[in-house]
C-alpha positions in Angstrom: 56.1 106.7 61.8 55.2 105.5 65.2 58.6 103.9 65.6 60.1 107.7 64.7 57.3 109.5 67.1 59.2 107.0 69.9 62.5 108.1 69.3 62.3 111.6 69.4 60.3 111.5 72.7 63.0 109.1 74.2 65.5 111.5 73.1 63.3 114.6 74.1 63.1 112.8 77.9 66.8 112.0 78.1 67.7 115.8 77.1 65.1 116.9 79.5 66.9 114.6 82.5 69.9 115.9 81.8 69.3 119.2 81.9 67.4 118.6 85.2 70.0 116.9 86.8 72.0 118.9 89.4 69.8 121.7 88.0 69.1 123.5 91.6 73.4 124.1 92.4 75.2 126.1 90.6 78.8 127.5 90.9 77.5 131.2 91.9 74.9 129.6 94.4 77.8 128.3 96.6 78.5 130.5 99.6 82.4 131.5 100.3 83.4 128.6 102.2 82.1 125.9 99.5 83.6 128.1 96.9 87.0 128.1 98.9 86.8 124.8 98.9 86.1 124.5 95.6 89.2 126.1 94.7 91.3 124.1 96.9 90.1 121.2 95.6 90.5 121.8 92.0 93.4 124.4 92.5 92.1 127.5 90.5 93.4 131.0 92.2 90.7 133.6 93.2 92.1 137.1 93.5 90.2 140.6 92.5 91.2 143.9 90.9 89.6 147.5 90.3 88.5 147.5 86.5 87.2 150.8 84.9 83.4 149.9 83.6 81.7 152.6 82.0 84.1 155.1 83.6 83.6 153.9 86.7 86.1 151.8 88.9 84.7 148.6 90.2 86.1 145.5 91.9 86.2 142.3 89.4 86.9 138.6 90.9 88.8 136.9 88.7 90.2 132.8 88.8 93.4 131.6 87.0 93.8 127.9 86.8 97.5 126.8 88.9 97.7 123.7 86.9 99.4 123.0 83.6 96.8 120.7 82.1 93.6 122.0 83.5 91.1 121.6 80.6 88.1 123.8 81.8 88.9 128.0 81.0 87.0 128.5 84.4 86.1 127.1 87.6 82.6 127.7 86.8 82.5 125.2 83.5 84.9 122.4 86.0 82.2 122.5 88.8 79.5 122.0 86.1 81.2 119.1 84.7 82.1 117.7 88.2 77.9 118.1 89.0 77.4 115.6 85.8 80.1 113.3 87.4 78.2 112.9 89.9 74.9 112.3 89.4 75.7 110.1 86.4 79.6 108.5 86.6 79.0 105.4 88.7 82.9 105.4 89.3 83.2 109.0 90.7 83.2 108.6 94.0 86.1 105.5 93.7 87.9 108.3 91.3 87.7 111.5 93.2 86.6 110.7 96.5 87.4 114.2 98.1 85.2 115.7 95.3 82.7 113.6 95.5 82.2 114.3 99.7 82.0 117.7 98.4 79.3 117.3 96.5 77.6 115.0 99.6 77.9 118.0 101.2 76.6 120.4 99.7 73.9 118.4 97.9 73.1 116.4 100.7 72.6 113.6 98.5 74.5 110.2 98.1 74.6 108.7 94.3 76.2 105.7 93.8 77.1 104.8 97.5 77.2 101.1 97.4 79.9 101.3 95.0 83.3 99.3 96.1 86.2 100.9 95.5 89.6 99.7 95.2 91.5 101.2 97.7 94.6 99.7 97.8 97.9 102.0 96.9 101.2 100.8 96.4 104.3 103.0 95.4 108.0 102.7 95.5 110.9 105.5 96.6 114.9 105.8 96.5 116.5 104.5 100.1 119.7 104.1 100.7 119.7 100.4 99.9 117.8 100.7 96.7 113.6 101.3 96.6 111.6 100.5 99.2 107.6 100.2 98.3 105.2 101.6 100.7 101.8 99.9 100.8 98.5 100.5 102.2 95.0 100.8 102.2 93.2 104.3 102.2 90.7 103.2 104.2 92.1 102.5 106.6 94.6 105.1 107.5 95.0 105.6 111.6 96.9 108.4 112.1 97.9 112.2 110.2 100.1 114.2 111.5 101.3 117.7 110.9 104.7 117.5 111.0 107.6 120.6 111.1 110.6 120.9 110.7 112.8 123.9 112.8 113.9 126.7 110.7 117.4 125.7 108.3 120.7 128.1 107.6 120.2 128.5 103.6 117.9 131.1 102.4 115.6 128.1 100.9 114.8 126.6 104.6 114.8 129.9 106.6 110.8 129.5 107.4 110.6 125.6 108.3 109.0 123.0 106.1 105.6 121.2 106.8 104.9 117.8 106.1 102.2 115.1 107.4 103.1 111.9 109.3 101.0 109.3 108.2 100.4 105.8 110.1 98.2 103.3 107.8 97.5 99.7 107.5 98.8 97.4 104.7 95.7 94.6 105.2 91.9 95.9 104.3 91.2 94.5 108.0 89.6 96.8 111.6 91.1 97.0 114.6 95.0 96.5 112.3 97.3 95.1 115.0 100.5 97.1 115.1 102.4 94.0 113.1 100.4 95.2 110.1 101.2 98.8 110.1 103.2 101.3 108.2 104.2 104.9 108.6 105.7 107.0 106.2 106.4 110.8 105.7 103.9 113.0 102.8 105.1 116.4 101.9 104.9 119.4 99.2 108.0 120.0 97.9 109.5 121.4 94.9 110.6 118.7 92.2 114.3 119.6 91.9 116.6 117.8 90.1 119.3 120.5 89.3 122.7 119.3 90.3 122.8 122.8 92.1 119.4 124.2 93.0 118.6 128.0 92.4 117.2 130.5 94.8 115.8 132.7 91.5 114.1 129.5 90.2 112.5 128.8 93.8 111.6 132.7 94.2 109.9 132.9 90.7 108.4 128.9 90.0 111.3 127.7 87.8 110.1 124.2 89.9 107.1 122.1 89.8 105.2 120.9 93.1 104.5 117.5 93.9 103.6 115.4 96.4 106.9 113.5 98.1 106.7 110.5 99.8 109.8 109.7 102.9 110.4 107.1 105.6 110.8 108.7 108.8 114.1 107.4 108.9 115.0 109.3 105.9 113.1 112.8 107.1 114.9 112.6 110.6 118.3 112.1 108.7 117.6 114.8 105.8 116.5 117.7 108.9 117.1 116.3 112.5 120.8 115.3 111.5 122.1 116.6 108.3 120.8 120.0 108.8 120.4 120.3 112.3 117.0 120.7 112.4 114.5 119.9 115.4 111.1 118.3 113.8 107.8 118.7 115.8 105.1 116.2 115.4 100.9 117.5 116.4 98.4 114.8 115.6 95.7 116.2 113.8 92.5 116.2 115.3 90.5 114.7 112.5 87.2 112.2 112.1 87.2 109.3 109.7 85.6 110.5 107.0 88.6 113.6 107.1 91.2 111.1 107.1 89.9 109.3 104.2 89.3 112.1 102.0 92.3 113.7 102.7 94.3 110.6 101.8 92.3 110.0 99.2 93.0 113.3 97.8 96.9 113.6 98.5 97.4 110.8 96.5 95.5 112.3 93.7 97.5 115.0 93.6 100.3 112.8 93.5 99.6 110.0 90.9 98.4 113.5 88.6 101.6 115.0 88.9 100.0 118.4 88.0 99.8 121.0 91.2 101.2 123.6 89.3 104.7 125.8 90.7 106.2 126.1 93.9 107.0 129.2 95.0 109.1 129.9 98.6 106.8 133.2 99.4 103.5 132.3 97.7 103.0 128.8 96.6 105.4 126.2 99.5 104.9 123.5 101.5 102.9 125.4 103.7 100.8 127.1 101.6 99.8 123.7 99.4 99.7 121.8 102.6 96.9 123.8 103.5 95.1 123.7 100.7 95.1 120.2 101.0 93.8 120.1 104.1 91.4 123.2 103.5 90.3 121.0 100.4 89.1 117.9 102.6 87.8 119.2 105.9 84.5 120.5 107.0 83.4 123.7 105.1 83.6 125.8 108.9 87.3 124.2 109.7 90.5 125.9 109.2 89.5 128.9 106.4 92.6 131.7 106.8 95.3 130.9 104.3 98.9 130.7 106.1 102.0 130.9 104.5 104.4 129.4 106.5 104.9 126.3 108.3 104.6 127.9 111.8 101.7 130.0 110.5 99.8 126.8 109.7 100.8 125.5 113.1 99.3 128.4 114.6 96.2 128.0 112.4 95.6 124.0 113.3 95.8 125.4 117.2 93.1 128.1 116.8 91.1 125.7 115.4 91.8 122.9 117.5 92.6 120.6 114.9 95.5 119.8 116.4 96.8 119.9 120.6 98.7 122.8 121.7 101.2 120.3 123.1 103.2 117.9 120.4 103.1 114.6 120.1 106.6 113.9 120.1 110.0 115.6 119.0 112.9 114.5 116.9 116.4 116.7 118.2 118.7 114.2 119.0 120.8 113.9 117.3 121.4 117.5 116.5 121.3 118.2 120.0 124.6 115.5 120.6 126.3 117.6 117.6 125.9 121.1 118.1 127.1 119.7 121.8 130.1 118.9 119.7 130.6 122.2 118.3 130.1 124.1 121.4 132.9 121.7 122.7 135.0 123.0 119.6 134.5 126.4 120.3 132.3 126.8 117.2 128.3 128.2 117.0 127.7 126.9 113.4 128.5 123.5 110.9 130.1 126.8 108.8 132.5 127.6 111.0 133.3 123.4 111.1 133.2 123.4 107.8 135.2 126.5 107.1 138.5 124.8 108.8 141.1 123.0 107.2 140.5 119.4 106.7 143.5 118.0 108.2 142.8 120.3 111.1 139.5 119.1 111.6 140.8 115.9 112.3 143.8 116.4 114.5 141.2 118.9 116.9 138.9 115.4 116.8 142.3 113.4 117.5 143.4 115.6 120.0 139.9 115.7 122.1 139.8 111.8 121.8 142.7 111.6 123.8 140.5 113.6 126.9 137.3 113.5 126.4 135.0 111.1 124.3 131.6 112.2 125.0 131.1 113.6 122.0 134.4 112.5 119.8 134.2 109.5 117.0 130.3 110.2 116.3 130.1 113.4 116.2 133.6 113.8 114.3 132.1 111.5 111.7 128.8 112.4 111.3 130.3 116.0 110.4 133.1 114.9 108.4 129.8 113.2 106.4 127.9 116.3 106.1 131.1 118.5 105.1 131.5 115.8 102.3 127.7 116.1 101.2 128.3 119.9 101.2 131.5 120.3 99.1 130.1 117.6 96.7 127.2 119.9 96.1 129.8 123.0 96.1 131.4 121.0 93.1 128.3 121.4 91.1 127.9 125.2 92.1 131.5 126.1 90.9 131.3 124.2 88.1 127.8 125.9 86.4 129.4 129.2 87.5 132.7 128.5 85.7 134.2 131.6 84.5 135.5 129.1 81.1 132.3 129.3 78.9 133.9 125.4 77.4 133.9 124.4 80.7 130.2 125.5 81.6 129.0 124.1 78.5 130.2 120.8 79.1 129.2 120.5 82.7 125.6 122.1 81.4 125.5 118.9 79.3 126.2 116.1 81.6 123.9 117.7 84.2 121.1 117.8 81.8 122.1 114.1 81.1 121.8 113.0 84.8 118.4 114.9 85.3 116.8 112.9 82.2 118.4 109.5 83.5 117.3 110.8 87.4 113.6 111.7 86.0 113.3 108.3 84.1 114.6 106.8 87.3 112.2 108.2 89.3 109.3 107.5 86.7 110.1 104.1 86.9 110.2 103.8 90.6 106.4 105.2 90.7 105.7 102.0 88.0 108.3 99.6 90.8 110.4 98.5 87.8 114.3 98.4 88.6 116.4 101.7 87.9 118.6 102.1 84.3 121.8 102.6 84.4 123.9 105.2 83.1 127.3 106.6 82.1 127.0 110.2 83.5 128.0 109.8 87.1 131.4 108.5 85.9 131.8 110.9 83.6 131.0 113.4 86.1 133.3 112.2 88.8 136.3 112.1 85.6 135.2 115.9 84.9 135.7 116.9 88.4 139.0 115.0 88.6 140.2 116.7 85.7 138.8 120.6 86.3 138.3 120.5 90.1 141.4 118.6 91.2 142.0 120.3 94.5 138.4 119.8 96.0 138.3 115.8 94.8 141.7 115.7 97.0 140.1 117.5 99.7 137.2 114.4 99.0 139.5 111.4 99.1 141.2 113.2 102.1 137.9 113.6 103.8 136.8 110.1 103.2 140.3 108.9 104.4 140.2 110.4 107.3 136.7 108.8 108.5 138.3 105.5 107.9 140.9 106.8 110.3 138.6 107.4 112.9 136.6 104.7 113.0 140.1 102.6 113.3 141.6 104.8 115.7 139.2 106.9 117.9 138.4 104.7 120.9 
């Protein structure tokens, strides 16, 4: 009987601590900015409508989760299971660093602090040559950067893109001597793999977001010279502890793979760039919501989390081609790429001949980006094929080469070597067959940059 007695006043007194614990915060006690940051942490959407009560219009707040896999039906029930986290999960700060500041914050309290976390964080993307692995240590990250990219042509680049520069060290050491440093490009983009993206599908959320990781190398080709686009780098004005939890909690969002859809006018790289940075500064920093990359620009000046002059600038290269262009005659890469191919390269041939300021470069850095563009024009025609045989075949091989593209990528995360497939060469024998004019135009092209490397002094 005494043993009995014992149990239930052990149990009795771990009930009662449990219920005690984290007892004075609440989700409704947090003021608007911890709330906001709340949201942006955990990604749930405030917004409020007029609801008829009794007759009687009134204003209701409601939240809807953005993420796919969010187990908690509100914000409320999340922030009361993150509060047990904390006080009792020795490894939540090493988990969910950015979360667990939060609580800091706005507890003012520091459980579990000695723990040692494991902050080392490797990962592999697609180069040119194959995958490259970028690797670093969280803690010591040196530099962020907001990074932009000048507005594009197409409809989908019209407002600029944000990213963040990053400049980290790949040894756990202070004081990292340039030798042992890394930089790479982070970004929120829109995980396309469609052969030919859709407007619609960006409009309404047919993507997912995620978090992208690029060399610099590959960000200045992809905008400074592929689309002509001028990128403008700010260091971001940010303490220690920011840096950390905001690396800490990009790469969350990465390795989770669950941000929910991008959207070009609601949810886009501005938009979720924000939030990540809204979700890992000080409560009283940076609390309007932009939605476009200049907007956020605007925002980190106000603030002063960034200097109103740049850091540095990356044009170029698109500078030395539209010089090019203007040489032609021309104001756009359309109205390049609108002329015949074979008169492209004579005009080049011709202007050799006189002037080679601008000539073998620029002729064959164009002649590359007309190739890139009628390759992807392939795709377009061929899902917009007026023969319904023809659409349905092409519809299968591109689902094909996003499965063998998603494993691929999957794989790269994990650094094991990509699979092979089949489907490009099929592909390239369905174009051949169906699109016969535009693969000549393609060899032609290719030829004809062979050509000039040979023959334009």
């Amino acid at each position: 009987m005494q043993f009995i007695t014992s149990v239930r006043i052990f149990i009795c007194l771990l009930l009662v601590s449990q219920v005690t614990i984290g007892a004075d915060i609440a989700f409704k006690h947090l003021d608007r900015n911890e709330r906001d940051q709340f949201l942006a942490l955990t990604n749930w959407k405030r917004y409020a409508r007029m609801v008829r009560v009794n007759g009687d219009l009134r204003r209701q707040v409601f939240y809807r989760s953005l993420r796919e896999n969010n187990k908690y039906e509100s914000p409320k029930e999340e922030f009361n299971s993150f509060v047990s986290e904390f006080y009792q999960n020795t490894n939540f700060k090493c988990n969910n660093l950015a979360t667990y500041e939060f609580f800091v914050d706005i507890t003012g309290e520091r459980i579990f602090e000695s723990q040692v976390c494991d902050n080392h964080f490797s990962t592999f993307i697609p180069v040119a040559t194959g995958y490259k692995e970028i690797s670093f240590y969280k803690n010591r990250v040196l530099k962020i950067s907001y990074l932009m990219a000048s507005n594009g042509e197409s409809a989908m680049s019209r407002f600029g893109h944000s990213m963040f520069y990053v400049r980290a060290c790949k040894k756990n050491i202070d004081n990292c001597p340039l030798k042992y440093q890394t930089e790479f490009i982070l970004g929120v983009v829109a995980d396309v793999d469609d052969l030919a993206p859709g407007l619609l599908k960006g409009i309404f959320g047919g993507y997912a977001t995620k978090i992208d990781f690029m060399t610099l190398a590959q960000v200045k080709q992809k905008y400074n010279y592929d689309e002509f686009r001028d990128l403008y780098q700010y260091d971001l004005k940010l303490t220690q502890r920011e840096i950390h939890r905001f690396t800490s909690h990009a790469l969350r969002l990465y390795e989770e793979k669950d941000m929910g859809d991008y959207k070009f006018f609601s949810a886009n790289c501005a938009t979720e760039s924000y939030k990540i940075l809204r979700a890992t500064l000080d409560l009283n920093k940076l609390r309007s919501r932009p939605l476009t990359p200049k907007g956020l620009l605007k925002d980190l000046k106000e603030d002063d989390l960034v200097n109103d002059e740049m850091t540095r600038q990356f044009k170029e290269k698109s500078k030395k081609v539209n010089g090019y262009l203007a040489h032609l005659g021309l104001k756009t890469f359309e109205d390049y790429y609108n002329l015949p191919v074979e008169q492209r390269y004579q005009i080049a041939a011709n202007i050799s001949k006189e002037d080679m300021r601008f000539t073998k470069a620029s002729y064959i850095f164009l002649e590359k980006m007309a190739l890139i563009r009628l390759q992807e024009n392939l795709a377009t025609l061929a899902l917009k094929s007026g023969d319904k045989g023809l659409r349905v075949k092409f519809e299968e091989l591109a689902n094909r080469y996003k499965d063998w593209a998603r494993e691929n990528k999957k794989r790269a995360r994990l650094g094991l070597s990509p699979i092979k497939s089949d489907v490009i060469g099929e592909m390239n024998q369905f174009y051949l067959t169906h699109y016969k004019e535009e693969v000549t135009n393609i060899a032609v092209m290719a030829n004809n940059i062979i050509k000039a490397r040979k023959s334009f002094k």
